[in-house]
N, C-alpha and C positions, 0 to 999 in steps of 0.2 A: 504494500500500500504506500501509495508514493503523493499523497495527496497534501496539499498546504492550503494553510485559510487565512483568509484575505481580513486581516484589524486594522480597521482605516488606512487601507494603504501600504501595511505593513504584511508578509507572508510569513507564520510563523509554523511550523511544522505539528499536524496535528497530534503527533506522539504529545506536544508540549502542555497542550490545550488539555489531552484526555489527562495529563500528570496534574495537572492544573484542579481540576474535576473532580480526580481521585483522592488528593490532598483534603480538599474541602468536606468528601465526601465520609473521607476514614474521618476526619475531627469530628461530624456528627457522631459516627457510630462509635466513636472514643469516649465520647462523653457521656452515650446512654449505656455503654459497658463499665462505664464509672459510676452511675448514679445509680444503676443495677446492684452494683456489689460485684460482679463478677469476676473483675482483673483480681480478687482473691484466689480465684481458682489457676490462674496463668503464672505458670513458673520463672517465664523471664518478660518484663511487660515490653521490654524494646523490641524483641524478636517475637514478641506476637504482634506489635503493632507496626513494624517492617511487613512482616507476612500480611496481617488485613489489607496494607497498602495494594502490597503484590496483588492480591488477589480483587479488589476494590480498580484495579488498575485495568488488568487482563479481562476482566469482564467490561468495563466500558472500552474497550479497545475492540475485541469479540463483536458487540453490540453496533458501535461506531463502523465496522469492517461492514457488517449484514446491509446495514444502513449506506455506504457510500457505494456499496458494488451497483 
């Protein structure tokens, strides 16, 4: 996927945009697995919350792929 999106004039590469997305997106789920209690159960909370990125990433990337083909 070789595609770039056009911000005012500017072409930024859409991997950057979807990383963008993903950041935003893990800090919600960050915060309702905090308010939950649950990072109690997570052995290392930096490498779970690397992994949620990853995976919070790959799935809007997946999604975003379906969608520009």
């Amino acid at each position: 996927m070789n595609v770039d999106i056009d911000l005012f004039g500017v072409y930024v590469p859409s991997l950057m945009v979807l990383a963008l997305a993903a950041i935003l997106a893990s800090l919600l789920i960050r915060s309702v697995l905090a308010r939950a209690g649950l990072y109690r159960l997570v052995w290392h909370r930096s490498l779970f919350d690397l992994a949620l990125f990853v995976i919070v990433l790959s799935s809007l990337f997946s999604i975003f792929q379906r969608f520009a083909s």
